[in-house]
mmCIF file of the N, C-alpha and C atoms, coordinates in Angstrom:
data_MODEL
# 
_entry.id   MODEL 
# 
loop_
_atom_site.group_PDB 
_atom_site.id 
_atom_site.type_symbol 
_atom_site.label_atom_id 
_atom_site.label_alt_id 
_atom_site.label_comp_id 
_atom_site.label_asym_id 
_atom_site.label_entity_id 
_atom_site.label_seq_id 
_atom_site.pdbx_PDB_ins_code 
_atom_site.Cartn_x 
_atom_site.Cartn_y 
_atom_site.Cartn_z 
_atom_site.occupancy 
_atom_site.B_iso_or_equiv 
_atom_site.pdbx_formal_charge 
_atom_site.auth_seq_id 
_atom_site.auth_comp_id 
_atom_site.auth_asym_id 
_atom_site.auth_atom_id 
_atom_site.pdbx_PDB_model_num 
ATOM 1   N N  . UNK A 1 1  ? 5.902  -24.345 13.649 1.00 0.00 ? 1  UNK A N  1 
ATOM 2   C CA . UNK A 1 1  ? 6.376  -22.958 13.725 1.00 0.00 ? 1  UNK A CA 1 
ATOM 3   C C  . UNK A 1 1  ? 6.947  -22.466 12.393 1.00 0.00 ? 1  UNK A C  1 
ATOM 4   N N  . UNK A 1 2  ? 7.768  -23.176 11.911 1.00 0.00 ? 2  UNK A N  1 
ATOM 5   C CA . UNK A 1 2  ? 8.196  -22.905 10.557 1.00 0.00 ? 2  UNK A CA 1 
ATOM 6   C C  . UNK A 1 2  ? 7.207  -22.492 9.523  1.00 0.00 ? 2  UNK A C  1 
ATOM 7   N N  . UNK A 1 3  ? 6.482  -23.324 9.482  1.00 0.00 ? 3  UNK A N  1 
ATOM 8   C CA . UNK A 1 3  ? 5.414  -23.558 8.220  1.00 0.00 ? 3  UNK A CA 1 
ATOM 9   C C  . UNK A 1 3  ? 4.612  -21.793 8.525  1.00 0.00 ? 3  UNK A C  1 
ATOM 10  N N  . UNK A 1 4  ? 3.899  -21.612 9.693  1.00 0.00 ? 4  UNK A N  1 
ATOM 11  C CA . UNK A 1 4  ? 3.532  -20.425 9.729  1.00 0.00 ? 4  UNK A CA 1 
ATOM 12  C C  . UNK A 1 4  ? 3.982  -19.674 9.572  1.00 0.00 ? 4  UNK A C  1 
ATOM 13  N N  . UNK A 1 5  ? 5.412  -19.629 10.442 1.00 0.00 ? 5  UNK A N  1 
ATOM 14  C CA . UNK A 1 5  ? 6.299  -18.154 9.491  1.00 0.00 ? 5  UNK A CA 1 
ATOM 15  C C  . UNK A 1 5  ? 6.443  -18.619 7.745  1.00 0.00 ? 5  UNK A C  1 
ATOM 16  N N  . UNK A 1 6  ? 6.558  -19.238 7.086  1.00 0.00 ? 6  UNK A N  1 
ATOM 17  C CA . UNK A 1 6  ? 6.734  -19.464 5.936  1.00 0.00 ? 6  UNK A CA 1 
ATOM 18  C C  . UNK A 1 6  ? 5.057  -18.126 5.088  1.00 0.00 ? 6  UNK A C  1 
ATOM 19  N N  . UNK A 1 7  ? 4.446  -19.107 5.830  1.00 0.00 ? 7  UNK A N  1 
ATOM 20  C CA . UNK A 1 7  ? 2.754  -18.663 5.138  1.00 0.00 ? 7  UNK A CA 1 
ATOM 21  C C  . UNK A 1 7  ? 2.978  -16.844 5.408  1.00 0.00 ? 7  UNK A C  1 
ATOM 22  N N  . UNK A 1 8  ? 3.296  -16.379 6.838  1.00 0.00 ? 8  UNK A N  1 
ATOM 23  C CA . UNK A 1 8  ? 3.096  -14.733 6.876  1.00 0.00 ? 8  UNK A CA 1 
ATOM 24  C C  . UNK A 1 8  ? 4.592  -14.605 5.966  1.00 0.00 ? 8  UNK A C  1 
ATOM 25  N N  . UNK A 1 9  ? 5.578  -14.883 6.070  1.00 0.00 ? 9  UNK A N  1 
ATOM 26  C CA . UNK A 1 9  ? 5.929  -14.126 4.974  1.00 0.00 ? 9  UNK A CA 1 
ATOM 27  C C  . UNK A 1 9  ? 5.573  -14.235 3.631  1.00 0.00 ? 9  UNK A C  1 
ATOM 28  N N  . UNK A 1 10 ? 4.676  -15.522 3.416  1.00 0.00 ? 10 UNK A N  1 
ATOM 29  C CA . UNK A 1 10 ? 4.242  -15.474 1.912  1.00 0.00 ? 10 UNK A CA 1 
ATOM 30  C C  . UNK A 1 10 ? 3.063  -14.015 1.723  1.00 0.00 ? 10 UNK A C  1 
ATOM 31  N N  . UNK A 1 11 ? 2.561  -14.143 2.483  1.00 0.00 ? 11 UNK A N  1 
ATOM 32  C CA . UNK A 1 11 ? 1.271  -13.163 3.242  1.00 0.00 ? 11 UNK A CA 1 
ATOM 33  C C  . UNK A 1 11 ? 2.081  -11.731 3.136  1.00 0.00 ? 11 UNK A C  1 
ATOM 34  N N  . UNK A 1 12 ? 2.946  -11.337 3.766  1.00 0.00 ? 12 UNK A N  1 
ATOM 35  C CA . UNK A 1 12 ? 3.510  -9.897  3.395  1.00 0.00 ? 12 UNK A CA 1 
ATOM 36  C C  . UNK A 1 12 ? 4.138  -10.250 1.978  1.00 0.00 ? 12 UNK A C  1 
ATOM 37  N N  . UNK A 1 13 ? 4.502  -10.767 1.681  1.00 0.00 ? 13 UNK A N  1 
ATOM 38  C CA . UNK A 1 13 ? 5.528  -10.879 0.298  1.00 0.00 ? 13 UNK A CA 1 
ATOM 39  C C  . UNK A 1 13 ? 4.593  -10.353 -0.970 1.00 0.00 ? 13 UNK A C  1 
ATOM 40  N N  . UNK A 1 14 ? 2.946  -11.243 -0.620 1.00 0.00 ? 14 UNK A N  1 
ATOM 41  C CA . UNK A 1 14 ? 1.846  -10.722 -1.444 1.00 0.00 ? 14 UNK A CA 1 
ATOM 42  C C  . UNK A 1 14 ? 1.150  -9.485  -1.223 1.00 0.00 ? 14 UNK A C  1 
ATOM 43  N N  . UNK A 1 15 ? 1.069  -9.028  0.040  1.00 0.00 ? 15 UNK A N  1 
ATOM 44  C CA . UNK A 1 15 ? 0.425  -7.743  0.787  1.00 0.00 ? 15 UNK A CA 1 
ATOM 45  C C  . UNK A 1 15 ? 1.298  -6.920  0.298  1.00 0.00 ? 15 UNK A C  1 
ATOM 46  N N  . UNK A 1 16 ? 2.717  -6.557  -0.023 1.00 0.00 ? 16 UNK A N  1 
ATOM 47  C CA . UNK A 1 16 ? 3.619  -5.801  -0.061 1.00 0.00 ? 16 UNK A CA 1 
ATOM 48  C C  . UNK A 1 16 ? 3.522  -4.750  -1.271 1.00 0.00 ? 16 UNK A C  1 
ATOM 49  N N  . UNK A 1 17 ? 3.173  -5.221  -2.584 1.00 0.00 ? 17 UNK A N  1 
ATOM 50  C CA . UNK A 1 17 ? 3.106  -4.563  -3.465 1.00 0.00 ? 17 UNK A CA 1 
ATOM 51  C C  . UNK A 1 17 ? 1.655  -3.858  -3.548 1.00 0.00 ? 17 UNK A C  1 
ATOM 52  N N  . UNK A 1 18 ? 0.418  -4.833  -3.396 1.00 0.00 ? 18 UNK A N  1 
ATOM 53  C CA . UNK A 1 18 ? -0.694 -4.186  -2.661 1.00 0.00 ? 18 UNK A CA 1 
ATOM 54  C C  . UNK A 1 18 ? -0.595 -2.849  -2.475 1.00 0.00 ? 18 UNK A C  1 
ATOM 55  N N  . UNK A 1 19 ? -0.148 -2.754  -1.196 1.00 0.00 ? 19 UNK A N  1 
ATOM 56  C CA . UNK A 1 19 ? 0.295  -2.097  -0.156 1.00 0.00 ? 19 UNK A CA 1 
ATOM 57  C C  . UNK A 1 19 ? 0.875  -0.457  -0.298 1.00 0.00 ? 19 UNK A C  1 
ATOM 58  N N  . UNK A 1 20 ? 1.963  -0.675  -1.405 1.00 0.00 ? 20 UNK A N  1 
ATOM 59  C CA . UNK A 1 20 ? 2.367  0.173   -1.820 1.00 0.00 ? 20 UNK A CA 1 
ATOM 60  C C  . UNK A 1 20 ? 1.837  0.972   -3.654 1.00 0.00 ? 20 UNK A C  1 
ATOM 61  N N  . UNK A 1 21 ? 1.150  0.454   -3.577 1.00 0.00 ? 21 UNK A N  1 
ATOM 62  C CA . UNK A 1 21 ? 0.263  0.772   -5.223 1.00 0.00 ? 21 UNK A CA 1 
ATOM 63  C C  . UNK A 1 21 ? -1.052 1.543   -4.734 1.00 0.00 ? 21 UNK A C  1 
ATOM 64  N N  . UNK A 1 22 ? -1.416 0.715   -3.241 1.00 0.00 ? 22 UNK A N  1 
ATOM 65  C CA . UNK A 1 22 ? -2.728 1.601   -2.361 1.00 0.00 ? 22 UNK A CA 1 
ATOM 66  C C  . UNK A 1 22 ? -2.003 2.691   -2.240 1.00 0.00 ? 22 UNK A C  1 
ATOM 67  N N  . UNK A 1 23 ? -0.882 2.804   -1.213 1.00 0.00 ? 23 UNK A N  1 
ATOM 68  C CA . UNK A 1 23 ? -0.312 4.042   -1.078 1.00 0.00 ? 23 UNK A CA 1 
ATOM 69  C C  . UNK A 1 23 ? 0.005  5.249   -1.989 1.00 0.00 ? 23 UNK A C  1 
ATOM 70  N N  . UNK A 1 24 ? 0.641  5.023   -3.257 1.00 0.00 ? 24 UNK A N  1 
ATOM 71  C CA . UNK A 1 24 ? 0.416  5.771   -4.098 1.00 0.00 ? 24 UNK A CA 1 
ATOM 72  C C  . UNK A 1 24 ? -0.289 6.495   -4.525 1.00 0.00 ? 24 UNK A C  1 
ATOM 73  N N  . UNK A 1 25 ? -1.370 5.685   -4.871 1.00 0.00 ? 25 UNK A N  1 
ATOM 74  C CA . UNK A 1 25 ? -2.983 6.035   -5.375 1.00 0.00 ? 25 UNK A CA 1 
ATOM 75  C C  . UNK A 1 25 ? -3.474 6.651   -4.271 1.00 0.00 ? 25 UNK A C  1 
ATOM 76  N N  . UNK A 1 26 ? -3.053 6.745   -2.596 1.00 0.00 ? 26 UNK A N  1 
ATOM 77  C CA . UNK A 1 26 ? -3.510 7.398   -1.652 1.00 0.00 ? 26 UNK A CA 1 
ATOM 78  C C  . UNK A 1 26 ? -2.787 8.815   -1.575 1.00 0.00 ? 26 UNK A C  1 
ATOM 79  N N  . UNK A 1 27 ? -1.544 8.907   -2.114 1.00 0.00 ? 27 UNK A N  1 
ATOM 80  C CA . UNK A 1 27 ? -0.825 10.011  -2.019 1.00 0.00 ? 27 UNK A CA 1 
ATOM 81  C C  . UNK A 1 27 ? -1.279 10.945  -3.150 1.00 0.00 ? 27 UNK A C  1 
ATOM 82  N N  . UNK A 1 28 ? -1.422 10.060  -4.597 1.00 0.00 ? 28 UNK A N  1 
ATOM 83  C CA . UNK A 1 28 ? -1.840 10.918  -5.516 1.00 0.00 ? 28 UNK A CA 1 
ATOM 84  C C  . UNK A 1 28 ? -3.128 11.683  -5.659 1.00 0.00 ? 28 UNK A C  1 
ATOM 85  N N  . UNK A 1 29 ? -4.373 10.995  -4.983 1.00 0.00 ? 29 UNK A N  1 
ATOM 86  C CA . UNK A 1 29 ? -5.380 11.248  -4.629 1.00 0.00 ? 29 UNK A CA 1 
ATOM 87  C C  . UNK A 1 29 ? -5.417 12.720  -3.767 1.00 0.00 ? 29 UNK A C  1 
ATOM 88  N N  . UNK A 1 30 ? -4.580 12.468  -2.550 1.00 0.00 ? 30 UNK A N  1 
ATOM 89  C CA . UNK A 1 30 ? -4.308 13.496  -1.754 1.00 0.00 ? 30 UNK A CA 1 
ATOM 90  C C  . UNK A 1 30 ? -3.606 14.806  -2.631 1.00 0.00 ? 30 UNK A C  1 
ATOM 91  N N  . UNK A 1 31 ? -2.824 14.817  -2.771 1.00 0.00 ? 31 UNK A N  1 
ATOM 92  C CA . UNK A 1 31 ? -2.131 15.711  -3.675 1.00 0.00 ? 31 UNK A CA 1 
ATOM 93  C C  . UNK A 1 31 ? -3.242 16.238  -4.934 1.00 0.00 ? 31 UNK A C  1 
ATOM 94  N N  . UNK A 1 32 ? -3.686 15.666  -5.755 1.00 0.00 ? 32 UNK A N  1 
ATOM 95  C CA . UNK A 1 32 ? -4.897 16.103  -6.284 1.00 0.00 ? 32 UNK A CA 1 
ATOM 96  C C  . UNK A 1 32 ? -6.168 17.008  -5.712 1.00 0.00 ? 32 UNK A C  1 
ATOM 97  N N  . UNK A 1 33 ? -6.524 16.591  -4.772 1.00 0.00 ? 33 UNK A N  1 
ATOM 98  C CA . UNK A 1 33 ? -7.354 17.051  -3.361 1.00 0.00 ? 33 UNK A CA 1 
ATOM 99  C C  . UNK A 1 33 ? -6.866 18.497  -3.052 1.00 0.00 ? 33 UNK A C  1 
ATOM 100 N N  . UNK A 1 34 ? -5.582 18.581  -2.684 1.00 0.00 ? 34 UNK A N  1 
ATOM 101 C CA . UNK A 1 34 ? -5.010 19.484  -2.565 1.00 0.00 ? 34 UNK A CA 1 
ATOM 102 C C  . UNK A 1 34 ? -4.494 21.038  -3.061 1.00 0.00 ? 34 UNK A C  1 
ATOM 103 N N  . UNK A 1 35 ? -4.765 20.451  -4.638 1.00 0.00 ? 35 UNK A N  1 
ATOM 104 C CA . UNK A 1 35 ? -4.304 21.359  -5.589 1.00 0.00 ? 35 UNK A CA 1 
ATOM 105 C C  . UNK A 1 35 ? -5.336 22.335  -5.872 1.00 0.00 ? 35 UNK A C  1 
ATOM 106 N N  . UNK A 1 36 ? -6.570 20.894  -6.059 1.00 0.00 ? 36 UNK A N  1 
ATOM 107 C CA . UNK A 1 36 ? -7.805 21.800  -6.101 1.00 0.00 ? 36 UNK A CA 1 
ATOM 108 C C  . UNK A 1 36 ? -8.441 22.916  -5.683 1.00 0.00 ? 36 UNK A C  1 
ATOM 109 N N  . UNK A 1 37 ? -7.880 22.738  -4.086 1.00 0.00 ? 37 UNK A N  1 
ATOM 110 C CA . UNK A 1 37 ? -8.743 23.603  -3.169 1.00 0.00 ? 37 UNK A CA 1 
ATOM 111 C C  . UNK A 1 37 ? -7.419 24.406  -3.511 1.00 0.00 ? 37 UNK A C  1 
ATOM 112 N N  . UNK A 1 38 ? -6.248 24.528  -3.303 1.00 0.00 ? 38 UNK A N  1 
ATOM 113 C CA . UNK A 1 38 ? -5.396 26.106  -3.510 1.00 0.00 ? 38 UNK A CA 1 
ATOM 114 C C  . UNK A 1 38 ? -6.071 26.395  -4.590 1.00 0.00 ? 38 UNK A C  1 
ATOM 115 N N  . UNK A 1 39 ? -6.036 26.099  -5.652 1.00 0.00 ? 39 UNK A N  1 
ATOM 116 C CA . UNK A 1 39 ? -6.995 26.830  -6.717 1.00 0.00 ? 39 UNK A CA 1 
ATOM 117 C C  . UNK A 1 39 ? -7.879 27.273  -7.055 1.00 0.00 ? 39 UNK A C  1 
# 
C-alpha cells in the first residue's frame, strides 16, 4: 500500500507542472482566439 501511494504521488508530483504549463498555453491560446474574433 505504501509503495503505491509513494509511486501516485510521484505520478502527480511529475503530472503537476505538466499540467499547469498545458493550462496556460490553454488559457493563452483561448484568450488569443478571443481577441481575434472581437476584432
Amino acid at each position: 500500500m505504501p509503495i503505491t501511494y509513494n509511486v501516485h504521488l510521484y505520478n502527480q508530483k511529475a503530472f503537476l507542472p505538466f499540467l499547469e504549463f498545458y493550462k496556460s498555453k490553454y488559457i493563452l491560446f483561448f484568450f488569443s482566439e478571443n481577441q481575434r474574433r472581437t476584432w
